[in-house]
N, CA, C and O atoms as a printed pandas DataFrame, in Angstrom:
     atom_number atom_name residue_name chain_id  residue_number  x_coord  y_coord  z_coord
0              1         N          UNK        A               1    0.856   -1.171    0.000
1              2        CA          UNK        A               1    0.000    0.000    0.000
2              3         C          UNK        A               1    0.905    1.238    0.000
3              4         O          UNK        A               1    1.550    1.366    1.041
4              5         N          UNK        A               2    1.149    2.436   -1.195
5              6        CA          UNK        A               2    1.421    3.210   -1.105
6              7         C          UNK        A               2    1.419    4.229   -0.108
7              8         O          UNK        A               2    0.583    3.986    0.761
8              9         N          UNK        A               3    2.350    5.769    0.161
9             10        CA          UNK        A               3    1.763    6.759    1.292
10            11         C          UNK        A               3    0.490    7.073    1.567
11            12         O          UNK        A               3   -0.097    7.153    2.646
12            13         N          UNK        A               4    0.026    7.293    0.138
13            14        CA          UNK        A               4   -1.141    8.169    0.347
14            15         C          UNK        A               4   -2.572    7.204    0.690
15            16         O          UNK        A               4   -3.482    7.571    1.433
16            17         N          UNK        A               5   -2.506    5.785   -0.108
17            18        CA          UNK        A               5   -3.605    4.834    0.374
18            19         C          UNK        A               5   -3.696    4.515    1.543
19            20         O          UNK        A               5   -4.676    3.944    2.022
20            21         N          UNK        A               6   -2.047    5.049    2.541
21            22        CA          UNK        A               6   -2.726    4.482    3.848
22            23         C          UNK        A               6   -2.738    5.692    4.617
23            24         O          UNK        A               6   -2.868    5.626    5.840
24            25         N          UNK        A               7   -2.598    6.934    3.948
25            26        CA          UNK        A               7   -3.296    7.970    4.693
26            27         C          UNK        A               7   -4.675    8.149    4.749
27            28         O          UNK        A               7   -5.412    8.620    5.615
28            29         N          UNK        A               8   -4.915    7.563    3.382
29            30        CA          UNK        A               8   -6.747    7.535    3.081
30            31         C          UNK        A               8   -7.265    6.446    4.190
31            32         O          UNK        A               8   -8.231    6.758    4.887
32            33         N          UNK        A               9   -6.781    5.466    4.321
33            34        CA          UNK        A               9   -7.223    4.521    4.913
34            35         C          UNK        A               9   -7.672    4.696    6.291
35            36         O          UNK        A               9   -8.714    4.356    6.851
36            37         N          UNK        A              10   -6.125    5.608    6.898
37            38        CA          UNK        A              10   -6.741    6.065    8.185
38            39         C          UNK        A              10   -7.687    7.142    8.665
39            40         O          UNK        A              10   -8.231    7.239    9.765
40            41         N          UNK        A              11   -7.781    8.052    7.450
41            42        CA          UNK        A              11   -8.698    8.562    7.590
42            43         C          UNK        A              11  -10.173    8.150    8.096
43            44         O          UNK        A              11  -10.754    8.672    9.047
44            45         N          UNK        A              12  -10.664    7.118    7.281
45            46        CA          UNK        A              12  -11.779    6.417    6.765
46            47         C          UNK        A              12  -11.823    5.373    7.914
47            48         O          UNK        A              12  -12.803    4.629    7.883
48            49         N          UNK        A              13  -10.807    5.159    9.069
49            50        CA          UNK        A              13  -10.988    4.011    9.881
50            51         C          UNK        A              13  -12.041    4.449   10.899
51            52         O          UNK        A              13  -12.086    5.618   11.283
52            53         N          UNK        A              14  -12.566    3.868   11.170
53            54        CA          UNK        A              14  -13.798    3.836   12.542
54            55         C          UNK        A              14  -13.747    3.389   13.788
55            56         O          UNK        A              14  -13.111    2.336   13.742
56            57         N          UNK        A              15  -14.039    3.594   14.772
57            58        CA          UNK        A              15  -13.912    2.914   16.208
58            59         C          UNK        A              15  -15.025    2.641   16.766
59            60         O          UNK        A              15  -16.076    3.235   16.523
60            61         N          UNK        A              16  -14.894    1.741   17.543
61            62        CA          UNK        A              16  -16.399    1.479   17.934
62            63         C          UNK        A              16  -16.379    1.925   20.113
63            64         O          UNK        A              16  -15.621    1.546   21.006
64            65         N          UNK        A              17  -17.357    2.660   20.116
65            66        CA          UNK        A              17  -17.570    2.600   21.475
66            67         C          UNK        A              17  -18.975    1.881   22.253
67            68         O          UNK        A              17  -19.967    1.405   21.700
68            69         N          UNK        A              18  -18.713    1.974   23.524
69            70        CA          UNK        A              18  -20.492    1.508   24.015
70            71         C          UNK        A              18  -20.832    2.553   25.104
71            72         O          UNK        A              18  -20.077    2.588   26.076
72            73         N          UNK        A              19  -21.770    3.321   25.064
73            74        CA          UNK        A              19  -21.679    4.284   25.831
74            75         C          UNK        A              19  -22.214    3.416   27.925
75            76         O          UNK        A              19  -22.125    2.226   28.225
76            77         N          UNK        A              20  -22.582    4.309   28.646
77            78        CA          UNK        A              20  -23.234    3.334   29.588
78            79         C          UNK        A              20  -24.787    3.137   29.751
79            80         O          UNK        A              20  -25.356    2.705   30.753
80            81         N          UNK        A              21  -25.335    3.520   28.622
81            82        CA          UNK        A              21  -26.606    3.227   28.139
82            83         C          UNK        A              21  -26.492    1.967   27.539
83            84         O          UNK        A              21  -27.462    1.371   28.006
84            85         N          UNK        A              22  -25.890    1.172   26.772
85            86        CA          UNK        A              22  -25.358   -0.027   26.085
86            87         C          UNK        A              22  -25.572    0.545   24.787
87            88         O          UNK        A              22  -25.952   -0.372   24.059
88            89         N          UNK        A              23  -25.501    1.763   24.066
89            90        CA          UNK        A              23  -25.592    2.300   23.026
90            91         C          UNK        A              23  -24.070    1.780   21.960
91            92         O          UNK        A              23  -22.957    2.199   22.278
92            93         N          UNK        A              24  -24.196    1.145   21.117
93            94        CA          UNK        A              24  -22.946    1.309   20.262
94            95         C          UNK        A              24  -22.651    2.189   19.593
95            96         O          UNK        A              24  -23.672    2.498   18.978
96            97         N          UNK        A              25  -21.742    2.906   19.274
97            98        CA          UNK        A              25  -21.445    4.232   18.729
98            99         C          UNK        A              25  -20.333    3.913   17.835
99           100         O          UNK        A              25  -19.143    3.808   18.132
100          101         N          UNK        A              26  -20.748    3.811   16.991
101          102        CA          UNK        A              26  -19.191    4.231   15.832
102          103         C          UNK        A              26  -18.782    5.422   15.647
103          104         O          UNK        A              26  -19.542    6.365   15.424
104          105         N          UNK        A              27  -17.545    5.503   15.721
105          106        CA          UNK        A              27  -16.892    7.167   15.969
106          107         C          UNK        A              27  -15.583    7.291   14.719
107          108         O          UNK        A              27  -15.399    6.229   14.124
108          109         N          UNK        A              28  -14.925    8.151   14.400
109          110        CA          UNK        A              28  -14.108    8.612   13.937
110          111         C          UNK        A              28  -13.296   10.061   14.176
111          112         O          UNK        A              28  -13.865   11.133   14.382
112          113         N          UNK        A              29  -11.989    9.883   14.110
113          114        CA          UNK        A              29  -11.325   10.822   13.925
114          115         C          UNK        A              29  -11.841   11.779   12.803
115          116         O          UNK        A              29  -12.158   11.405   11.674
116          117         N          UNK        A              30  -11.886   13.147   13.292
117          118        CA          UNK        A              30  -12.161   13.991   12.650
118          119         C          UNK        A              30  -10.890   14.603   11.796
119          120         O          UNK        A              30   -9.818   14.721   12.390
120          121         N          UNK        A              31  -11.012   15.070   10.150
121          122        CA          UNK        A              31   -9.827   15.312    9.399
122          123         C          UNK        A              31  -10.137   16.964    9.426
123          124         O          UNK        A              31  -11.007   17.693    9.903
124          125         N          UNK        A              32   -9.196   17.087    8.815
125          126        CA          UNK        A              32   -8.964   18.829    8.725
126          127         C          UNK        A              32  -10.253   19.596    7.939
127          128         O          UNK        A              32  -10.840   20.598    8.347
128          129         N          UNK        A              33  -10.553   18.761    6.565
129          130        CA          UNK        A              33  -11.956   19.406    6.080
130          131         C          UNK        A              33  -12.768   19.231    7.119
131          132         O          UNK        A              33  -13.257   20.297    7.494
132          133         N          UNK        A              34  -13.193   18.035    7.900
133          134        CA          UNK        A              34  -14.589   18.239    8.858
134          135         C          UNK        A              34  -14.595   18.988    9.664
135          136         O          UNK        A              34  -15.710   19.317   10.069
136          137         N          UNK        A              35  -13.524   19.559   10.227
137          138        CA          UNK        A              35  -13.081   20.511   11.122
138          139         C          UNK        A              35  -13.664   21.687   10.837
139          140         O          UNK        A              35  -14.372   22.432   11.515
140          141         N          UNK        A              36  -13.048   21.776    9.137
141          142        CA          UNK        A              36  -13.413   23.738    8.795
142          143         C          UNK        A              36  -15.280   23.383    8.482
143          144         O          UNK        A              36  -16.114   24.148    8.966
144          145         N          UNK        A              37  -15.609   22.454    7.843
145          146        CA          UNK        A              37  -16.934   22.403    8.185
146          147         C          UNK        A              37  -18.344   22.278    8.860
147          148         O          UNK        A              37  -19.556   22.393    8.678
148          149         N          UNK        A              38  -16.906   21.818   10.184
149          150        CA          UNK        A              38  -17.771   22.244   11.548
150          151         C          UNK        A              38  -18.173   24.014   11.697
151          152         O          UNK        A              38  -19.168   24.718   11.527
152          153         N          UNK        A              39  -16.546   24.223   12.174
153          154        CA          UNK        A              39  -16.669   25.257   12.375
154          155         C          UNK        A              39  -17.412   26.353   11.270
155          156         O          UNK        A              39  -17.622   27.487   11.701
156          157         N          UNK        A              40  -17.741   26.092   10.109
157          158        CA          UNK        A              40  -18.628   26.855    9.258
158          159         C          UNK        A              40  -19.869   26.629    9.899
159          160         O          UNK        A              40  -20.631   27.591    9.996
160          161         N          UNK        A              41  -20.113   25.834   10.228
161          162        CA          UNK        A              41  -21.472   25.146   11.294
162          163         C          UNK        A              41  -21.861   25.950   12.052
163          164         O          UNK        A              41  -22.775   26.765   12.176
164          165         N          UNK        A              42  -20.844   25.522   12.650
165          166        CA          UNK        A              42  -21.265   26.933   13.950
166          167         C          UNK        A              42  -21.179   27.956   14.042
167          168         O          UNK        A              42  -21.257   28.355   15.204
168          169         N          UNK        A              43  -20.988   28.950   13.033
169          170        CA          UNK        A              43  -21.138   30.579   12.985
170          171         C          UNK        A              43  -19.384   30.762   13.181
171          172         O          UNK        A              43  -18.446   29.974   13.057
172          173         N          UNK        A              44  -19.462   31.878   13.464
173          174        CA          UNK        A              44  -18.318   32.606   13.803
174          175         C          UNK        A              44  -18.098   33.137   15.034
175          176         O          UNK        A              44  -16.959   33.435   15.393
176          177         N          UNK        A              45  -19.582   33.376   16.100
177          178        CA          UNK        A              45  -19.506   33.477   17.608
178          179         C          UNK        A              45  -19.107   32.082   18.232
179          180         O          UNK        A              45  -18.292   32.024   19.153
180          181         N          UNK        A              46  -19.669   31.033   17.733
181          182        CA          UNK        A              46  -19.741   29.840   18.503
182          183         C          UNK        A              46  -18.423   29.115   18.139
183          184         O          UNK        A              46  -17.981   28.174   18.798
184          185         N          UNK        A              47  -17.866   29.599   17.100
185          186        CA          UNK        A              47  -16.363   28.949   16.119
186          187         C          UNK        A              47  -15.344   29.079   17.404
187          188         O          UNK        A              47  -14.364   28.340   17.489
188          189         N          UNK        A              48  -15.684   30.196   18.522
189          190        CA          UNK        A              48  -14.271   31.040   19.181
190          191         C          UNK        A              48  -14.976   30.496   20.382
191          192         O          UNK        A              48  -14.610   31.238   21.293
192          193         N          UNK        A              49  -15.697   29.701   20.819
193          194        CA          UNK        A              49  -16.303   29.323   22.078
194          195         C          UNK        A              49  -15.601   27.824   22.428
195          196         O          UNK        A              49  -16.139   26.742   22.192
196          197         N          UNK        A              50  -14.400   27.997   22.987
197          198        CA          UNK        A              50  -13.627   26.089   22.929
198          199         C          UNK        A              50  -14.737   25.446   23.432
199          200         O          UNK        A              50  -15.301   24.584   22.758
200          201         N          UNK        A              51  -15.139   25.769   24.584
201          202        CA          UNK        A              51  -16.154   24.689   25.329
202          203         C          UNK        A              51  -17.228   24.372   24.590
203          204         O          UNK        A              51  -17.587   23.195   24.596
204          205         N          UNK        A              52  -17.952   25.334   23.813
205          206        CA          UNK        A              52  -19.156   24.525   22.978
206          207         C          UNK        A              52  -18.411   23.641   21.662
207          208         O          UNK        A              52  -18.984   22.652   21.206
208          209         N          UNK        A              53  -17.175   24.076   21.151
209          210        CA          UNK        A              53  -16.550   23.846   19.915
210          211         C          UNK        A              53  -16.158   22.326   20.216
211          212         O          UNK        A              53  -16.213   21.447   19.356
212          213         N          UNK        A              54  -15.667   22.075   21.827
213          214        CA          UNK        A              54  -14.890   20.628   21.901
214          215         C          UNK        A              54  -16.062   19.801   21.884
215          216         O          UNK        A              54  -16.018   18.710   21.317
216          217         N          UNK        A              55  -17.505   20.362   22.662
217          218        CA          UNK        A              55  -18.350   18.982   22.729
218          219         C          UNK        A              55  -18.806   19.197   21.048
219          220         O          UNK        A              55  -19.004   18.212   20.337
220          221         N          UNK        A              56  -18.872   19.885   20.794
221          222        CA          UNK        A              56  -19.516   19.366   19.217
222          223         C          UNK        A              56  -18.439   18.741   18.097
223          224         O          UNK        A              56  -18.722   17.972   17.178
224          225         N          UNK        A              57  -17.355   19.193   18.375
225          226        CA          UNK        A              57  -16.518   17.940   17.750
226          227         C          UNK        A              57  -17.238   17.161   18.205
227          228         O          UNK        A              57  -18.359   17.001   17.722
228          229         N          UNK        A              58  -16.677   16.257   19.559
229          230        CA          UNK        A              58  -17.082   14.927   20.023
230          231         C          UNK        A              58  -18.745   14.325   19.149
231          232         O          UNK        A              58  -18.771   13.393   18.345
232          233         N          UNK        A              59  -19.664   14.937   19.476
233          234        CA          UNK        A              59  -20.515   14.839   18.370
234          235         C          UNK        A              59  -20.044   14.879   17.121
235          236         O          UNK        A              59  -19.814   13.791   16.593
236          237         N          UNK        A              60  -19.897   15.582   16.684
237          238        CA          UNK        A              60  -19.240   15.137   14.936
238          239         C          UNK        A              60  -18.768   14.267   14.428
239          240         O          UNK        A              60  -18.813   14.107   13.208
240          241         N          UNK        A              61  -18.116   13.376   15.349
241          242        CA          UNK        A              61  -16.872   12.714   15.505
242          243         C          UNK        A              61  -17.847   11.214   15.599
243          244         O          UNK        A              61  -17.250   10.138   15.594
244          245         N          UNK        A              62  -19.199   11.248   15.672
245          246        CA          UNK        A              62  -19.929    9.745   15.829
246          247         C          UNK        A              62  -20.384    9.506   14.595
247          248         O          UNK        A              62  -21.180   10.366   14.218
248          249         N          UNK        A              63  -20.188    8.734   13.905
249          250        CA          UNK        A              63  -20.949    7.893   12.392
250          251         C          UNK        A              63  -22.025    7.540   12.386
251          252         O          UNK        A              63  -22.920    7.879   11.612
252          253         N          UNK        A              64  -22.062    6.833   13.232
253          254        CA          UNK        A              64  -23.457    6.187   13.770
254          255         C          UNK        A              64  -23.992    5.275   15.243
255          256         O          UNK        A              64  -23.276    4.497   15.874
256          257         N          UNK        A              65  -25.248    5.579   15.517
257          258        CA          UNK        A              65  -25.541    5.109   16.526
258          259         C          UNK        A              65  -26.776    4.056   16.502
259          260         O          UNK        A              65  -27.877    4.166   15.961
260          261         N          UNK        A              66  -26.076    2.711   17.478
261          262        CA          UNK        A              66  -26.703    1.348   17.326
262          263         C          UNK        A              66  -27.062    1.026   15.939
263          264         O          UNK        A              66  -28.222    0.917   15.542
264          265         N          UNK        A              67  -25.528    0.812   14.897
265          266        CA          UNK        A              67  -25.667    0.648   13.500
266          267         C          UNK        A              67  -26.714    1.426   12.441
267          268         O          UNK        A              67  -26.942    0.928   11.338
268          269         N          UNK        A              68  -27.329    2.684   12.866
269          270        CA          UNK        A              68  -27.818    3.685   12.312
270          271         C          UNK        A              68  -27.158    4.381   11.994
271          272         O          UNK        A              68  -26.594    4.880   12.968
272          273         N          UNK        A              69  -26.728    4.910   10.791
273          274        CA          UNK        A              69  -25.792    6.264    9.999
274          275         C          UNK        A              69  -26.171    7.617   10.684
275          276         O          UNK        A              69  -27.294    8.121   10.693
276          277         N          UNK        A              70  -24.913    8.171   11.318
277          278        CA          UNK        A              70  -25.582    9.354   11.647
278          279         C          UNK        A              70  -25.101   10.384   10.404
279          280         O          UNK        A              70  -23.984   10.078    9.986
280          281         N          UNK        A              71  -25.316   10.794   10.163
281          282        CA          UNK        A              71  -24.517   12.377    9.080
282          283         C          UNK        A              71  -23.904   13.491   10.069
283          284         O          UNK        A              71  -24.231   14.082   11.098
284          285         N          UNK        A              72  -22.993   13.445    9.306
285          286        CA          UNK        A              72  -22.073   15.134    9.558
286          287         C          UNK        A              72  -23.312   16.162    9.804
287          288         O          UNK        A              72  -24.159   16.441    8.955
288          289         N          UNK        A              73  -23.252   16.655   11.090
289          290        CA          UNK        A              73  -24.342   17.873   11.065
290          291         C          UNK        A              73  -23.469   18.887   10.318
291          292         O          UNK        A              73  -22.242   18.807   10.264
292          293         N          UNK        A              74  -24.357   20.044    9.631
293          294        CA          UNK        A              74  -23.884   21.054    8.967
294          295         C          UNK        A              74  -24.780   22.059    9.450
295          296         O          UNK        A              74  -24.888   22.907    8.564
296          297         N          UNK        A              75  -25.486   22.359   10.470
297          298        CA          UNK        A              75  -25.969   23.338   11.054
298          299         C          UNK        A              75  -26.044   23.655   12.604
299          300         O          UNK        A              75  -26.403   22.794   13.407
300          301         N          UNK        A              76  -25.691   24.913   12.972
301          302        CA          UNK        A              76  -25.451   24.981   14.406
302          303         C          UNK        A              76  -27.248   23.927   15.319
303          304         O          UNK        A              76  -27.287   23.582   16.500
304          305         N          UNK        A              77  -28.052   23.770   14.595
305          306        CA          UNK        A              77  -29.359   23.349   14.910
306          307         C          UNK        A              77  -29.172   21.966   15.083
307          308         O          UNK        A              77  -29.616   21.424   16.095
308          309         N          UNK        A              78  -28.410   21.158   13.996
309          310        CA          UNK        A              78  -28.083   19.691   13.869
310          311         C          UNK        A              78  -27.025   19.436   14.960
311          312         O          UNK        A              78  -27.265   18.576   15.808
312          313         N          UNK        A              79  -25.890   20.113   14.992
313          314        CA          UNK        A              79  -25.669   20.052   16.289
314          315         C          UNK        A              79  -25.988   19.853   17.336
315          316         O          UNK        A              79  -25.746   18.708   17.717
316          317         N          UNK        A              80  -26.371   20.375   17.902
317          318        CA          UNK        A              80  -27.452   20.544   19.215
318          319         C          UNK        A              80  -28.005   19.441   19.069
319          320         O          UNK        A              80  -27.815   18.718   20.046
320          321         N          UNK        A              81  -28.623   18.977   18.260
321          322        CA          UNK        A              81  -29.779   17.654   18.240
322          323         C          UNK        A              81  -29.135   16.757   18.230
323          324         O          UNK        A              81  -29.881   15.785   18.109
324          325         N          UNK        A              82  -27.542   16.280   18.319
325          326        CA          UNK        A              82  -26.901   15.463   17.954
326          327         C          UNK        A              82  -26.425   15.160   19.501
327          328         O          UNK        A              82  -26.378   14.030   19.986
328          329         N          UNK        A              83  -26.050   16.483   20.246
329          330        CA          UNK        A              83  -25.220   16.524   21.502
330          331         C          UNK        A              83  -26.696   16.022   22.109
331          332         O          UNK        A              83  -26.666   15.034   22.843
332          333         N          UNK        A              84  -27.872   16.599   21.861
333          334        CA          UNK        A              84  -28.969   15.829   23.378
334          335         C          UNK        A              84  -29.249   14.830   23.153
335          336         O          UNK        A              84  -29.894   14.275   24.043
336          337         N          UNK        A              85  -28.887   13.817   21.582
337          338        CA          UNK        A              85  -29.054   12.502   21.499
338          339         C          UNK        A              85  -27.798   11.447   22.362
339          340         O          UNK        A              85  -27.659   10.386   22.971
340          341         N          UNK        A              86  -27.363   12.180   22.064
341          342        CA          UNK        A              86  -26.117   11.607   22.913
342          343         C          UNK        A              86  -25.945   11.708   24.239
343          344         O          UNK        A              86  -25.666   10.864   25.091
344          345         N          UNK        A              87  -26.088   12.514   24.277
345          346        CA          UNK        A              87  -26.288   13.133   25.700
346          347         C          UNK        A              87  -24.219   12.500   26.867
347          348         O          UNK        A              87  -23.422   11.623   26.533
348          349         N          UNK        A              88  -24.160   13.456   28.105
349          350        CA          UNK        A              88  -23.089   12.801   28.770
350          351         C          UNK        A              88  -22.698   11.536   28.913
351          352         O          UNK        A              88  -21.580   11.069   29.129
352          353         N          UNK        A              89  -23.712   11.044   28.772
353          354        CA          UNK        A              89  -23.098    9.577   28.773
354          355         C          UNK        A              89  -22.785    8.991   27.244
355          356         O          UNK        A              89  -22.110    7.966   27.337
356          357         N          UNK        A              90  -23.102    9.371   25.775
357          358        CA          UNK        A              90  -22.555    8.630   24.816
358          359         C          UNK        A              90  -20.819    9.723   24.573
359          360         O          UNK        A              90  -19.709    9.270   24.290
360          361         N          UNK        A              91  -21.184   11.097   24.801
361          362        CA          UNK        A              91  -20.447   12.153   24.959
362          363         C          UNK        A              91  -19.138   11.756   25.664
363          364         O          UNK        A              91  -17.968   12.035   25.401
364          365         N          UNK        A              92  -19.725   10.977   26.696
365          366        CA          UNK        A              92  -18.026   10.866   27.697
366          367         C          UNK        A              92  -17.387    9.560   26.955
367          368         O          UNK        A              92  -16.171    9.395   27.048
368          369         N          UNK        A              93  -18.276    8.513   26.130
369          370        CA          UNK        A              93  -17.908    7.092   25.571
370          371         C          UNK        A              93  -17.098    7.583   24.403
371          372         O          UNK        A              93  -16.036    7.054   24.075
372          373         N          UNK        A              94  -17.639    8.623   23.779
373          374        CA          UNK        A              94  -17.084    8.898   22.583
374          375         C          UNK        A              94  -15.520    9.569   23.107
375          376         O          UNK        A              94  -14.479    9.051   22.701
376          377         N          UNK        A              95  -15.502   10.651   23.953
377          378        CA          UNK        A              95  -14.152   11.432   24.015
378          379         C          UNK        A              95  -13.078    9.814   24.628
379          380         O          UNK        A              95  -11.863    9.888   24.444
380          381         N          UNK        A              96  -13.562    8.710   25.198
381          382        CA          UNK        A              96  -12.922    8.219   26.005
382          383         C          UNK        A              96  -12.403    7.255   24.775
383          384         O          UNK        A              96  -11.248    6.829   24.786
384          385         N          UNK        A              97  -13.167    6.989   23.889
385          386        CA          UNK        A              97  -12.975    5.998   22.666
386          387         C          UNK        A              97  -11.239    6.698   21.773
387          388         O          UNK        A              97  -10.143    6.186   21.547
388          389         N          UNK        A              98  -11.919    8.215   21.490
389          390        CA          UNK        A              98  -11.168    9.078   20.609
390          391         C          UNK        A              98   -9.538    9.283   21.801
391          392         O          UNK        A              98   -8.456    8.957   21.313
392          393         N          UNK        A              99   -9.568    9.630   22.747
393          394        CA          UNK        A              99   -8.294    9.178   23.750
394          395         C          UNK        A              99   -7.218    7.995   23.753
395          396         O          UNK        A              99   -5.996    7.848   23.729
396          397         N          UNK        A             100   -8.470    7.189   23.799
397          398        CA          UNK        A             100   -7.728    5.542   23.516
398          399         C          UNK        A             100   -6.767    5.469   22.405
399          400         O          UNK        A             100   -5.641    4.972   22.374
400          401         N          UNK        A             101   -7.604    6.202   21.299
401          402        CA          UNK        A             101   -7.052    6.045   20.002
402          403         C          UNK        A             101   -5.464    6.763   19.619
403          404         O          UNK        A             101   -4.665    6.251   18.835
404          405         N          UNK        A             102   -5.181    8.417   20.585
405          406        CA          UNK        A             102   -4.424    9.025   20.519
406          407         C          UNK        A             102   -3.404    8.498   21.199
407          408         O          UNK        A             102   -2.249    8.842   20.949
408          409         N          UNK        A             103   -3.757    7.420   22.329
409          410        CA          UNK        A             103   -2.650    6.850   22.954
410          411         C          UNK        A             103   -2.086    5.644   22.298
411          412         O          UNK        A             103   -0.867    5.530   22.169
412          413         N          UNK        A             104   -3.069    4.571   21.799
413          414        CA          UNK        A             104   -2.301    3.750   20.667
414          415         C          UNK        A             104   -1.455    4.520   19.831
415          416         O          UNK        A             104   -0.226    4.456   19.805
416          417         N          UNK        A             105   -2.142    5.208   19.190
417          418        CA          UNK        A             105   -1.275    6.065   18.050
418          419         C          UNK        A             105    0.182    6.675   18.496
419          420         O          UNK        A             105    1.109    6.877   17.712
420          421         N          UNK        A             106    0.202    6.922   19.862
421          422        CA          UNK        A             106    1.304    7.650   20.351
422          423         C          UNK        A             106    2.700    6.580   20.982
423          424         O          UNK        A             106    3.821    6.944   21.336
424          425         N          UNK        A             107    2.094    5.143   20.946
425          426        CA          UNK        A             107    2.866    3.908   20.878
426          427         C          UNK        A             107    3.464    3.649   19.937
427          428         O          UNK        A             107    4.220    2.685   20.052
428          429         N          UNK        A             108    3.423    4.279   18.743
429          430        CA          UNK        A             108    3.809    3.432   17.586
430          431         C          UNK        A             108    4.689    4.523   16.465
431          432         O          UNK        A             108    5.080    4.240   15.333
432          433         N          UNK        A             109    4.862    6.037   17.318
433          434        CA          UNK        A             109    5.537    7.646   16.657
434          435         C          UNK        A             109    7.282    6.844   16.835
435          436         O          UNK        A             109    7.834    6.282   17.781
436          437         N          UNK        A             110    7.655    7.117   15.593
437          438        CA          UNK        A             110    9.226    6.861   15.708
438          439         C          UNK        A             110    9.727    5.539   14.493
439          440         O          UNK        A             110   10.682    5.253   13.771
440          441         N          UNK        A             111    8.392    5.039   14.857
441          442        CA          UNK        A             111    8.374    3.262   13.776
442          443         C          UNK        A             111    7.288    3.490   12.895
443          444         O          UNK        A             111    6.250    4.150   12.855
444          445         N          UNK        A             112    8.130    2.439   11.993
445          446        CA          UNK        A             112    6.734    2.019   11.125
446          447         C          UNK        A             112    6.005    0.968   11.372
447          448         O          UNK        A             112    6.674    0.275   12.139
448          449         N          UNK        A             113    5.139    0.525   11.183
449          450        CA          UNK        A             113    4.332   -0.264   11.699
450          451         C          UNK        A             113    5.008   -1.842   10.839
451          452         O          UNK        A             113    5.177   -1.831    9.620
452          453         N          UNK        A             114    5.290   -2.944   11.583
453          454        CA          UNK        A             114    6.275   -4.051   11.485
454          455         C          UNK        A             114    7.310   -3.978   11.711
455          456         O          UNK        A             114    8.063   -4.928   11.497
456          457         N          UNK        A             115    7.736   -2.813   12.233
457          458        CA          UNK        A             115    9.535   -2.689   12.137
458          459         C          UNK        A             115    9.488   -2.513   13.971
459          460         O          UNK        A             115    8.812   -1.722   14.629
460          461         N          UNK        A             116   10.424   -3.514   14.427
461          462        CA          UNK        A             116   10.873   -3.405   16.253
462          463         C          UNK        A             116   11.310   -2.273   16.456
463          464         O          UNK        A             116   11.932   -1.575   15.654
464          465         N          UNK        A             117   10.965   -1.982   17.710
465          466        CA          UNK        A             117   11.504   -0.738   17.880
466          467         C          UNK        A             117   12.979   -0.853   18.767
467          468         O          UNK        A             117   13.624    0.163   19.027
């Protein structure tokens, strides 16, 4: 697999969480376009607000819930409807899922993946 197929790849990879509702949540890392199309989302007051900006990543950041597709919200409105579906408890499954992931990832900076370190 070339550079760029397995940059695509990781893009496109998914994680699965369970919130403590027994909700399954498929989640993903968010890339640099979903980012600026969040933040187009949310205006330009709410763009400069970290605390509303981090939980709606975390929302953004879910695919789908109990094998239902969720979509990329694209409105500060879809938002919102996304964070009270979720609510703190799929909210804390998801940031705790997306953590996990930064710490694997942070096991493996220096190597390539098959090569001992």
């Amino acid at each position: 697999m070339n550079p760029t197929a397995r940059v695509l790849a990781a893009a496109q990879e998914s994680l699965s969480a369970v919130d403590k509702d027994g909700r399954s949540l498929g989640v993903r890392k968010l890339n640099a376009l979903d980012k600026l199309r969040l933040l187009k989302a949310a205006g330009s007051e709410l763009s400069e607000n970290q605390a509303w900006l981090g939980v709606a990543m975390l929302a953004a950041s879910v695919i789908e819930i109990d094998g239902i597709p969720v979509p990329m919200p694209v409105t500060e409105q879809q938002i919102e409807i996304l964070v009270g579906r979720l609510g703190d408890r799929g909210l804390d499954a998801v940031a705790e899922t997306l953590a996990e992931a930064d710490r694997d990832a942070d096991t493996n900076v220096g190597n390539s993946l098959g090569i001992p370190a």
